[in-house]
C-alpha positions as a Python dict, from the first residue, in 0.01 Angstrom:
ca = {
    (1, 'X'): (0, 0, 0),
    (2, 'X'): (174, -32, -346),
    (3, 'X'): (161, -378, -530),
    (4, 'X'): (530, -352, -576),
    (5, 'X'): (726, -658, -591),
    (6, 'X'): (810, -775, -221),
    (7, 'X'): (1223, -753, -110),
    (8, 'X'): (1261, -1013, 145),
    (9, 'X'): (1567, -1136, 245),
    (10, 'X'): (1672, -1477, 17),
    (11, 'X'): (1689, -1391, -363),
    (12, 'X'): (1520, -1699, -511),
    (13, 'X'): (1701, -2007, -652),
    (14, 'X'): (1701, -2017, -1040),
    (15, 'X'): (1574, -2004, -1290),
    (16, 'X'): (1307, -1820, -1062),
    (17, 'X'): (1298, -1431, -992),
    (18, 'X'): (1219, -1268, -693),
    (19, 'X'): (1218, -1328, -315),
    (20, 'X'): (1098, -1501, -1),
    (21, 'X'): (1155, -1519, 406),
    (22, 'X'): (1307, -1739, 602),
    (23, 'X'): (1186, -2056, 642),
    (24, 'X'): (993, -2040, 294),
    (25, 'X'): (1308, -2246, 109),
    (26, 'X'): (1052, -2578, 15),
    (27, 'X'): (849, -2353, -152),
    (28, 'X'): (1122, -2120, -305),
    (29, 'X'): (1284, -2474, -409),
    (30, 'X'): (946, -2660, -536),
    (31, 'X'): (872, -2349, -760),
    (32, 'X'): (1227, -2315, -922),
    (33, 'X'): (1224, -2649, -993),
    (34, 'X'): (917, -2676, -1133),
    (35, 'X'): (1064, -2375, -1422),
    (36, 'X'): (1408, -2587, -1392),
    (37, 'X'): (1219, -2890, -1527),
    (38, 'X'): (987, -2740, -1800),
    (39, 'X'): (696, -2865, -1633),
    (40, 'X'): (550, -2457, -1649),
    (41, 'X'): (662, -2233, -1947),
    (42, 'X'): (613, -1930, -1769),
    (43, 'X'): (439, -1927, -1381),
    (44, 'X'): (428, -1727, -1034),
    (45, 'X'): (332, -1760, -698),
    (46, 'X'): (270, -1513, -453),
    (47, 'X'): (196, -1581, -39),
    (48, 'X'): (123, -1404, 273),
    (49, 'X'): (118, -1480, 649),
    (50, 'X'): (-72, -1301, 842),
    (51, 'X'): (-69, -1032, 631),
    (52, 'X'): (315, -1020, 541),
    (53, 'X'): (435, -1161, 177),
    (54, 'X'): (671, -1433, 294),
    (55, 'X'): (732, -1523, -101),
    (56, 'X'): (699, -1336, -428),
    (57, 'X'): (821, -1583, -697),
    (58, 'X'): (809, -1617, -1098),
    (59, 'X'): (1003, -1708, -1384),
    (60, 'X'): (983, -1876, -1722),
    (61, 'X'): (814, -1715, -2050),
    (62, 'X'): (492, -1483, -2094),
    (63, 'X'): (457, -1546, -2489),
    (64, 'X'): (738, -1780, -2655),
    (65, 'X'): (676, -1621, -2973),
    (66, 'X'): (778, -1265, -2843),
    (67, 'X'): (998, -1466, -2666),
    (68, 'X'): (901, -1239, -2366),
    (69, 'X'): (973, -1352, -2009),
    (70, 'X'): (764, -1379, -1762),
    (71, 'X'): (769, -1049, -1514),
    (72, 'X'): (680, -971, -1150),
    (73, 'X'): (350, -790, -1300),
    (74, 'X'): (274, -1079, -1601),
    (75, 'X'): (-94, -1110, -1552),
    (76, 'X'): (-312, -1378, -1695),
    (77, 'X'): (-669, -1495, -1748),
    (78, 'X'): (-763, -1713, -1422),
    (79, 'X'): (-1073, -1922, -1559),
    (80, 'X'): (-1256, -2019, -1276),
    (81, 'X'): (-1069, -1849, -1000),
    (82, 'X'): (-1297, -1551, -1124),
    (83, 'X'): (-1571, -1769, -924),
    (84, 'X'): (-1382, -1736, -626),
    (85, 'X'): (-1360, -1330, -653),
    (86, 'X'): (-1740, -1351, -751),
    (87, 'X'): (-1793, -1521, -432),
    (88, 'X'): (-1610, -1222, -240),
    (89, 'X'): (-1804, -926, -394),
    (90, 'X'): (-2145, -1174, -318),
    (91, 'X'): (-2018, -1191, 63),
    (92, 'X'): (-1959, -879, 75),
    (93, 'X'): (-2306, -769, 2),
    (94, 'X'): (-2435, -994, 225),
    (95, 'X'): (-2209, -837, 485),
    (96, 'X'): (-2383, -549, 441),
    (97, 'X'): (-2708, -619, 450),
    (98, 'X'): (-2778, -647, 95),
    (99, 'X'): (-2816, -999, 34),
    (100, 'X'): (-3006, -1271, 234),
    (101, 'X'): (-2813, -1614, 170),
    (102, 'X'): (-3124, -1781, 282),
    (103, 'X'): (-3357, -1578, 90),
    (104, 'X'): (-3523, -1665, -247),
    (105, 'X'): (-3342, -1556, -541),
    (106, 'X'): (-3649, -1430, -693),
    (107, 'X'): (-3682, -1163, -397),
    (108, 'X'): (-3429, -957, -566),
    (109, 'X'): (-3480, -1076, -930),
    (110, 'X'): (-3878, -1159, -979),
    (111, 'X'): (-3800, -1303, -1321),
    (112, 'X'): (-3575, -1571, -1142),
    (113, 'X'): (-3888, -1730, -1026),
    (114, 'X'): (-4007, -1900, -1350),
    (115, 'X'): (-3988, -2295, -1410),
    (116, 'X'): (-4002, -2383, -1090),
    (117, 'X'): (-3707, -2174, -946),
    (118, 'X'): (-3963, -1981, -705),
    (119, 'X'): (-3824, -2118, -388),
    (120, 'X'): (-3484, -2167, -454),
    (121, 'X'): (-3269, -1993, -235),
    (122, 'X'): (-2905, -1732, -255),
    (123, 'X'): (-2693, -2035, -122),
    (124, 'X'): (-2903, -2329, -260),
    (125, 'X'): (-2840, -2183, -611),
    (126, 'X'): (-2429, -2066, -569),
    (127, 'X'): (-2349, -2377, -327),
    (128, 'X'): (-2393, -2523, -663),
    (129, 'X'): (-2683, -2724, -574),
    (130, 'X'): (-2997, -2542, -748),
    (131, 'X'): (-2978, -2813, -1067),
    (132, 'X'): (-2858, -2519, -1297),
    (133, 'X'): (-2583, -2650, -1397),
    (134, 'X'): (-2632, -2620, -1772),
    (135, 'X'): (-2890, -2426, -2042),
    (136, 'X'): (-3120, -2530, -2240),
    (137, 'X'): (-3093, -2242, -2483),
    (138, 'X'): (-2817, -2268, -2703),
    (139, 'X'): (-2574, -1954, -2658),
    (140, 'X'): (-2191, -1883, -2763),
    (141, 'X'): (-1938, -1700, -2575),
    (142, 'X'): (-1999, -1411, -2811),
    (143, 'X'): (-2380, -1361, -2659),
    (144, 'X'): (-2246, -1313, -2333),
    (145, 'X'): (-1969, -1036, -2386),
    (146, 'X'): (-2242, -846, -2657),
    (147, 'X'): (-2452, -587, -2497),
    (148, 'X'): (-2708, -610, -2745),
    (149, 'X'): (-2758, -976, -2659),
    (150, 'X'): (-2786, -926, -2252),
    (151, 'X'): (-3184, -960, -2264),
    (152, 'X'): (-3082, -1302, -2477),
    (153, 'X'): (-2916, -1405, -2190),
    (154, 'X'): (-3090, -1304, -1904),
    (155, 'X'): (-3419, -1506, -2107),
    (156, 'X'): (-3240, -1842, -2096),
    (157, 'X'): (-3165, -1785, -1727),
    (158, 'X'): (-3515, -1746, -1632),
    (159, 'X'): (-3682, -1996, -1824),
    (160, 'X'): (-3427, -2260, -1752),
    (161, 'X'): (-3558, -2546, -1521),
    (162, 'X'): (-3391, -2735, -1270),
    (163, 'X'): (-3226, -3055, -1333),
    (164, 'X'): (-3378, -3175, -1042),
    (165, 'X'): (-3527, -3083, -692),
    (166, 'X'): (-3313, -2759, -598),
    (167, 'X'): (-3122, -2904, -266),
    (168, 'X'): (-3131, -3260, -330),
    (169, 'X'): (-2844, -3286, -540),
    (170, 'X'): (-2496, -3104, -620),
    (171, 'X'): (-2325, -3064, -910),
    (172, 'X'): (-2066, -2753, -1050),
    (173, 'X'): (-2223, -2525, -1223),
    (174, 'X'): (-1935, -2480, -1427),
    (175, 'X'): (-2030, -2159, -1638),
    (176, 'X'): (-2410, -2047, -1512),
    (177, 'X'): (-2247, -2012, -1183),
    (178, 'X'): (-2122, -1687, -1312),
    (179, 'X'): (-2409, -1613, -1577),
    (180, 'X'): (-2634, -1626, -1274),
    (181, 'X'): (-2422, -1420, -997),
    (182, 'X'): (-2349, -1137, -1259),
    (183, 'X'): (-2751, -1032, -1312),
    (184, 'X'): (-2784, -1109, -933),
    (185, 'X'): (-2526, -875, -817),
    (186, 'X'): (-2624, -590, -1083),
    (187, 'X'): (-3013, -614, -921),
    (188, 'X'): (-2892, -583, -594),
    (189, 'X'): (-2613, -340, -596),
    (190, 'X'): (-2717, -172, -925),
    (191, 'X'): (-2377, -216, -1073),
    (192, 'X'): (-2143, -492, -1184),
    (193, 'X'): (-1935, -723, -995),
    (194, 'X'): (-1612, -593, -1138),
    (195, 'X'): (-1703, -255, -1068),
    (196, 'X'): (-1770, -281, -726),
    (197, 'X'): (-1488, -524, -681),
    (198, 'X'): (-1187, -252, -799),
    (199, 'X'): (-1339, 13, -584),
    (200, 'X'): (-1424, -125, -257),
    (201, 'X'): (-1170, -410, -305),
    (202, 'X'): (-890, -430, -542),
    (203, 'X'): (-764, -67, -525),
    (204, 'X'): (-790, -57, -153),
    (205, 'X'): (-550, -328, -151),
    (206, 'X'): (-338, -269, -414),
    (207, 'X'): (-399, -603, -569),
    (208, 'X'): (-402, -578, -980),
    (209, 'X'): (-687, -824, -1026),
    (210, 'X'): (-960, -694, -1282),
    (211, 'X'): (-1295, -852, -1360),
    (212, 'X'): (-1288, -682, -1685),
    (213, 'X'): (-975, -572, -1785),
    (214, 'X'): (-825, -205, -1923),
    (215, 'X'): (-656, -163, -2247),
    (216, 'X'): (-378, -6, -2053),
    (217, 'X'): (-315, -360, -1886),
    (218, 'X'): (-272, -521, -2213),
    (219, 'X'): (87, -541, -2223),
    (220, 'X'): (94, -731, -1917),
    (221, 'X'): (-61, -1014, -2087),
    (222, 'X'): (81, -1363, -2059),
    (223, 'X'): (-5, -1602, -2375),
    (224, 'X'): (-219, -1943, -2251),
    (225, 'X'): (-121, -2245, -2406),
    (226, 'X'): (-385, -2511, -2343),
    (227, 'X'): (-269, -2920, -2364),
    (228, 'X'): (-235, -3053, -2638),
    (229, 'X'): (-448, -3350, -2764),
    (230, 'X'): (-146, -3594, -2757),
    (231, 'X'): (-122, -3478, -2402),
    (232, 'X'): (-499, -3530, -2322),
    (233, 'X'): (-479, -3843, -2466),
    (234, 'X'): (-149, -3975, -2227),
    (235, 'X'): (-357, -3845, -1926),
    (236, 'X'): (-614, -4041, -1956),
    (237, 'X'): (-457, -4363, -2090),
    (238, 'X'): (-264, -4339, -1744),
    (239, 'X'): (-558, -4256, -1545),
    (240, 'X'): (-722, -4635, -1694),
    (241, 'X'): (-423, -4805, -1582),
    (242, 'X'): (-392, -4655, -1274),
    (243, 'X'): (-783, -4797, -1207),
    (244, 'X'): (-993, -4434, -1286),
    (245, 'X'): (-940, -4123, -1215),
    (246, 'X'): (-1145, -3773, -1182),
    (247, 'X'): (-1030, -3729, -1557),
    (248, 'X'): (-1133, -4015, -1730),
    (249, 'X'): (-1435, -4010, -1540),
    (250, 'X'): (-1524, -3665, -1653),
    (251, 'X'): (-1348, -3748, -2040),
    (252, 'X'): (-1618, -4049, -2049),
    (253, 'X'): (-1897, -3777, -1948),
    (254, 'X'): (-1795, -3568, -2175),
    (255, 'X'): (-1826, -3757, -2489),
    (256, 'X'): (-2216, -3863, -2391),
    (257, 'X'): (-2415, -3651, -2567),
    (258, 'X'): (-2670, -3583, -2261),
    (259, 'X'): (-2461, -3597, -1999),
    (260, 'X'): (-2445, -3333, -1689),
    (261, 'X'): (-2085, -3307, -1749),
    (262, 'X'): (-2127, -3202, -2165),
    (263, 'X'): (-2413, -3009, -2109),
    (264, 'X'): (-2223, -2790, -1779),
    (265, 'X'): (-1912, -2725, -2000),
    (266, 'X'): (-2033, -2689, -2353),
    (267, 'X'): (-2300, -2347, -2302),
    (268, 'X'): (-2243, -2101, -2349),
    (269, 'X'): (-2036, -2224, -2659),
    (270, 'X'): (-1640, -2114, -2678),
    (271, 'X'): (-1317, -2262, -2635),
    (272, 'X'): (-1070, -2197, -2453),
    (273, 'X'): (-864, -2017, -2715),
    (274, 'X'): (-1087, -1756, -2703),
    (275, 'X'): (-947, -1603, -2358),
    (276, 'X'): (-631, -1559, -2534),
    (277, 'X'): (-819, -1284, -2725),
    (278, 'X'): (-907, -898, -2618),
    (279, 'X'): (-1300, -922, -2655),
    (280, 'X'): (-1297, -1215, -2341),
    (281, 'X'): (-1027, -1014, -2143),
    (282, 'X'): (-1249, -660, -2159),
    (283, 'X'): (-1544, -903, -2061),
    (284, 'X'): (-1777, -930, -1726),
    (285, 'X'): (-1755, -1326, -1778),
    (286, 'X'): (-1831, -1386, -1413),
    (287, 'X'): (-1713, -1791, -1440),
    (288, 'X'): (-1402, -1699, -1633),
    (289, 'X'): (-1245, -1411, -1735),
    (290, 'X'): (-1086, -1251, -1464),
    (291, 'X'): (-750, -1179, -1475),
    (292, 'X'): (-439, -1096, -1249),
    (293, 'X'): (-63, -1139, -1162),
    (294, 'X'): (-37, -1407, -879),
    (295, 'X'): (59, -1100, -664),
    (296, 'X'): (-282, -926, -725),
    (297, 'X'): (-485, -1313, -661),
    (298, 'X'): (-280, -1325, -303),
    (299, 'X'): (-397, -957, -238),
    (300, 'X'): (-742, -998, -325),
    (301, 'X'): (-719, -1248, -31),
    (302, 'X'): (-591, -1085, 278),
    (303, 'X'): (-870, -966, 443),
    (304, 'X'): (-1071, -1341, 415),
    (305, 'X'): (-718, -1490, 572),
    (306, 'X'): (-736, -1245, 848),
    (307, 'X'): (-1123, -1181, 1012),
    (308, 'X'): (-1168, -976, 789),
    (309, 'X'): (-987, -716, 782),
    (310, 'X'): (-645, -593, 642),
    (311, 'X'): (-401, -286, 781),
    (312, 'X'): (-668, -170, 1015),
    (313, 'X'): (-954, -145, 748),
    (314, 'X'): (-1289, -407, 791),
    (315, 'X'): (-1363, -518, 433),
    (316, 'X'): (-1649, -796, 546),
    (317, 'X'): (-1713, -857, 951),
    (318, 'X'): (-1556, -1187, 1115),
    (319, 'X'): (-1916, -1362, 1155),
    (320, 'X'): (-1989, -1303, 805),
    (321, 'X'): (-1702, -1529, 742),
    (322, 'X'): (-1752, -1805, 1004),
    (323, 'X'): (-2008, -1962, 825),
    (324, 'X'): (-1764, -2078, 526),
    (325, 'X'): (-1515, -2175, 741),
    (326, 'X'): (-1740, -2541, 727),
    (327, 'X'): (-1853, -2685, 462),
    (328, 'X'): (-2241, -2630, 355),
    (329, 'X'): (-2250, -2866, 95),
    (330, 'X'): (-2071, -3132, -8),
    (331, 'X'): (-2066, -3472, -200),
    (332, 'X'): (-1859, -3767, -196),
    (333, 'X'): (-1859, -3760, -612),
    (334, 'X'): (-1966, -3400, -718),
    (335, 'X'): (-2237, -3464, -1114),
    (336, 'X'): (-1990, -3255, -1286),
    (337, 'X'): (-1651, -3263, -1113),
    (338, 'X'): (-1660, -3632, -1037),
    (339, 'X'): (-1440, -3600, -709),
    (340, 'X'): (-1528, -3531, -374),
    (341, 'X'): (-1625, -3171, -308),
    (342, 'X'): (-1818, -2875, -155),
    (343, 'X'): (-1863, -2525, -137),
    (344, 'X'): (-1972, -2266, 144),
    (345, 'X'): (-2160, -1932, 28),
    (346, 'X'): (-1987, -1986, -325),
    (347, 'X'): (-1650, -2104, -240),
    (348, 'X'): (-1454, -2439, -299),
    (349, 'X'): (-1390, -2623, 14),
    (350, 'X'): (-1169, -2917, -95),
    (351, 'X'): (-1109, -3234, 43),
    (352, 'X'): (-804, -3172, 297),
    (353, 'X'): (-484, -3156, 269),
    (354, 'X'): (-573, -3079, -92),
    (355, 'X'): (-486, -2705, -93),
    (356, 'X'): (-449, -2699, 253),
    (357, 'X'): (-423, -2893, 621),
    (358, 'X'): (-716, -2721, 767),
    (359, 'X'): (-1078, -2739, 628),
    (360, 'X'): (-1149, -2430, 719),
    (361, 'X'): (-977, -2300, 423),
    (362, 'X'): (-1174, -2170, 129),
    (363, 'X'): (-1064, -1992, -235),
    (364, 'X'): (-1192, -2143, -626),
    (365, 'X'): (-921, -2318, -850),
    (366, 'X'): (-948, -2219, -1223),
    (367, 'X'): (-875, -2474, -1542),
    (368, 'X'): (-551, -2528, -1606),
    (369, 'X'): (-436, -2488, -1268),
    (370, 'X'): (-419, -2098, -1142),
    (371, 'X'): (-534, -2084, -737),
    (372, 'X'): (-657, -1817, -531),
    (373, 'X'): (-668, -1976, -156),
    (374, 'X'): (-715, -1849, 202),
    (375, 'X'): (-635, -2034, 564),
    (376, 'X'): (-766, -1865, 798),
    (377, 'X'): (-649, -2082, 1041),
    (378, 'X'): (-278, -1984, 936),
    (379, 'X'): (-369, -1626, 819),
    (380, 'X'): (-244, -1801, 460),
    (381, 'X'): (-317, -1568, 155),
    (382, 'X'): (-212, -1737, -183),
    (383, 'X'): (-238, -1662, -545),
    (384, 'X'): (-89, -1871, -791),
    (385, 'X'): (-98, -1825, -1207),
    (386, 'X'): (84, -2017, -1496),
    (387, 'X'): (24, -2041, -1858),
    (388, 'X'): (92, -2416, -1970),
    (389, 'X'): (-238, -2533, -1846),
    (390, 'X'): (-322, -2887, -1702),
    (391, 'X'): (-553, -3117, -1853),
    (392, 'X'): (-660, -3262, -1461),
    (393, 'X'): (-917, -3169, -1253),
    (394, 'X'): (-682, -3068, -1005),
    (395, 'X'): (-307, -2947, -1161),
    (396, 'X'): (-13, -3146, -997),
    (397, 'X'): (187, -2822, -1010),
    (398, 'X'): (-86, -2621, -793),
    (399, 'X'): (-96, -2926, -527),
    (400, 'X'): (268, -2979, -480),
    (401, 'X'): (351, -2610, -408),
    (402, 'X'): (57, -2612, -158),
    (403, 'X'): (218, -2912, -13),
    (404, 'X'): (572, -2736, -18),
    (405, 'X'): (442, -2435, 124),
    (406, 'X'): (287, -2601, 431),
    (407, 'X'): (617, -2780, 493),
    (408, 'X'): (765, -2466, 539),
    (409, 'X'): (905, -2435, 895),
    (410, 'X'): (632, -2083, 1008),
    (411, 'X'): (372, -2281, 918),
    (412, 'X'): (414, -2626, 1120),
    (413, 'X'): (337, -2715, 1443),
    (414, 'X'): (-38, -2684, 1654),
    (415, 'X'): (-292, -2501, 1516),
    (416, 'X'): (-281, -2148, 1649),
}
C-alpha cells in the first residue's frame, strides 16, 4: 500500500493541510489551533482506526531559514521514539523464536556476563530495570556513529556494573537502552535493527520510518529547534510555584554531579544539536536517531494496534503481544524520569489517560514531544512529529491531541 497522503472527506481547518473522517473534528480543530497559535513552528499528526487513517494532518514550517513549509512527507529525527521501534524489531524476534525474554542476556552475548551482569535477564535489562542506566566509561556521540570505535563501545557495555541488584529497582535507561539493544539484536539476528526493520517492517507497510537514514531522504528533512534557555528557565520557575513538578525534579538531578539522572543523560556525550546534522541522521543510534514523517510513525504501528497483523499479513502473533498489554514493571517515581511509569518487553506504558484511556496501550515518547502510540483496545495507530521541542517530560502539545483525539465521537462509548 503506498504511503501517499490519505483523501478523506473534510479538508482540514487552517492553517493545517490535509484531511480527516467524520467524527475526527476535536482533533482536526486541536491540531490547527495549535499551528494557529504558534505554539508548534512546523508539526503533523497522523491516526488510524482499525487500520483506516481517519486523519492525516500538518502545517507550519520545516526550516524558517529556507523558509520551507512543512509537507505531507517532512520527516524528522524522533529521539526516543526510536526506543519504541527498537522495541518492535526486539518483539519481533522473540516472536520468532529468536529471543527468550526470560533468558540471560549473556546466552546470546557471552561478553554481557561480566561485572555481575551474568544473570540478568532480556526483559530485566530493556524493562529498564537491570541498573544500566548510565556508563562508567566516558564516550561522545561521535564513538557511537564511528565504526572504528564499535569495539570501544561494545568494552564499556560489558564491563559496566549495575547500579544496583538487577530487578530491584527501575530507572530509564535513557541512552544504553539503545547502546545495549543494538549489539543484542546484531548477535542474534546477525544484522542491524534498522536493517531488519525496513525489510520485514517498514517497506511492507509503506511507512517511511528509517533507523538510519538515506541520502536520498535528505530533502525531507525538517530543522529541530530545541528551547531556549529563557524558556527552560520559565518552566521551571512555574513548576516551583505550582509545588514541583517532573521537571524541576529532574532539572535539580541534573545539576548534581553524581546523580542517576546526570549520569543517564550525559554518556555518551552530545547535544542535542547534533541530530540536526547528517552524521546522527545516517546513524544506527538505537535510543535516538530514528527518523520519520508522522505518517510513517502511525504505519510502523498498525499491526501492534490490530493482533498483529495488517491487510491480511501476520507481522508478530497475537500472544506475543498479550503480554505488553499489562504492565511488567512499573514505579510510582521512575530514578531517572521522576514520574510514575513502566514498561512491558521495552515499551512505555504510561500512567492512564496519559496517551490514552486504556492501559493496555503501549508506544515510546521521544524529547521534545514526537509520539508513536498503539490502543489495541481501539485498534488506535498514532504517530505524531513537530520541530519546536518541549522542555517537559511529557509535551503539553502531544497530551492534548491525545486527549482531543479520544473525544472524537468513533472512539467513545464501552470498550469494544
Amino acid at each position: 500500500m503506498p504511503a501517499s497522503a490519505a483523501k478523506l472527506k473534510n479538508q482540514a481547518p487552517g492553517p493545517a493541510s490535509g484531511t480527516y473522517a467524520d467524527g475526527f473534528e476535536p482533533l482536526a480543530g486541536r491540531f490547527a489551533s495549535q499551528l494557529r497559535s504558534g505554539a508548534e513552528v512546523g508539526a503533523a499528526v497522523c491516526v488510524f482506526v482499525r487500520g483506516e487513517c481517519v486523519a492525516d494532518l500538518w502545517g507550519g514550517v520545516a526550516d524558517v531559514g529556507a523558509r520551507r513549509p512543512w509537507a505531507e512527507d517532512t520527516r524528522i529525527v524522533v529521539f526516543s521514539v526510536t526506543k519504541g521501534l527498537a522495541a518492535i524489531a526486539l518483539n519481533m524476534l522473540a516472536d520468532r523464536g529468536a529471543l527468550d525474554w526470560d533468558a540471560p542476556v549473556a546466552t546470546y552475548w557471552p561478553g554481557f556476563a561480566r561485572a555481575g551482569k551474568e544473570r540478568v535477564t532480556v526483559r530485566t535489562l530493556f524493562n529498564h530495570r537491570a541498573g544500566l542506566l548510565a556508563l562508567d566509561v566516558p564516550l561522545t556521540l561521535g564513538d557511537c556513529i564511528r565504526e572504528n570505535r564499535a569495539d570501544v563501545v561494545r568494552r564499556a557495555l560489558e564491563e559496566q556494573r549495575p547500579a544496583w541488584s538487577p530487578g530491584t529497582r527501575q530507572a530509564y535507561h535513557a541512552l544504553t537502552f539503545g547502546m545495549y539493544a543494538s549489539e543484542l539484536f546484531r548477535r542474534v539476528a546477525g544484522e542491524s535493527i534498522g536493517v531488519f526493520l525496513q525489510r520485514e517492517l517498514f517497506d511492507p507497510l509503506g511507512s517511511d520510518a528509517r533507523l538510519g537514514t538515506p541520502a536520498s531522504l535528505d530533502s525531507s528533512f525538517a530543522r529541530l529547534y530545541p528551547p531556549t534557555a529563557r524558556a527552560r528557565i520559565e518552566d521551571l520557575v512555574k513548576g516551583v510555584l505550582e509545588g514541583g513538578s517532573n521537571e524541576t525534579r529532574v532539572a535539580r538531578e541534573l545539576v548534581r554531579r553524581r546523580s542517576l539522572v546526570r549520569r543517564a543523560f550525559s554518556n555518551p556525550r552530545g547535544r542535542i544539536g547534533d541530530y540536526n546534522e547528517v552524521p546522527a541522521r545516517r546513524a544506527e543510534l538505537a535510543w535516538a536517531s530514528a527518523t520519520a514523517s508522522a505518517r510513517g510513525l502511525a504505519r510502523a504501528y498498525l499491526p501492534f494496534a490490530s493482533a498483529g497483523s495488517f491487510q491480511g499479513r501476520a507481522y508478530v502473533r497475537a500472544a506475543t503481544l498479550e503480554p505488553i498489554h499489562s504492565r511488567q514493571s512499573w514505579s510510582d517515581r521512575d530514578g531517572v524520569l521522576q514520574k510514575p511509569i513502566g514498561w512491558s518487553q521495552g515499551f512505555v506504558k504510561e500512567e492512564t489517560p496519559v496517551f490514552s484511556p486504556n492501559p493496555e496501550s503501549f508506544g515510546h515518547p521521544g524529547i521534545g514531544g514526537s509520539l508513536g502510540w498503539c490502543d489495541p483496545v481501539r485498534e488506535v495507530a498514532m504517530g505524531y512529529v513537530m520541530n519546536r521541542m518541549d522542555g517537559r517530560v511529557r509535551s503539553p502539545r502531544a497530551l492534548a491531541l491525545c486527549r482531543a483525539l479520544h473525544t472524537c465521537e468513533p472512539l467513545r462509548g464501552p470498550r469494544p
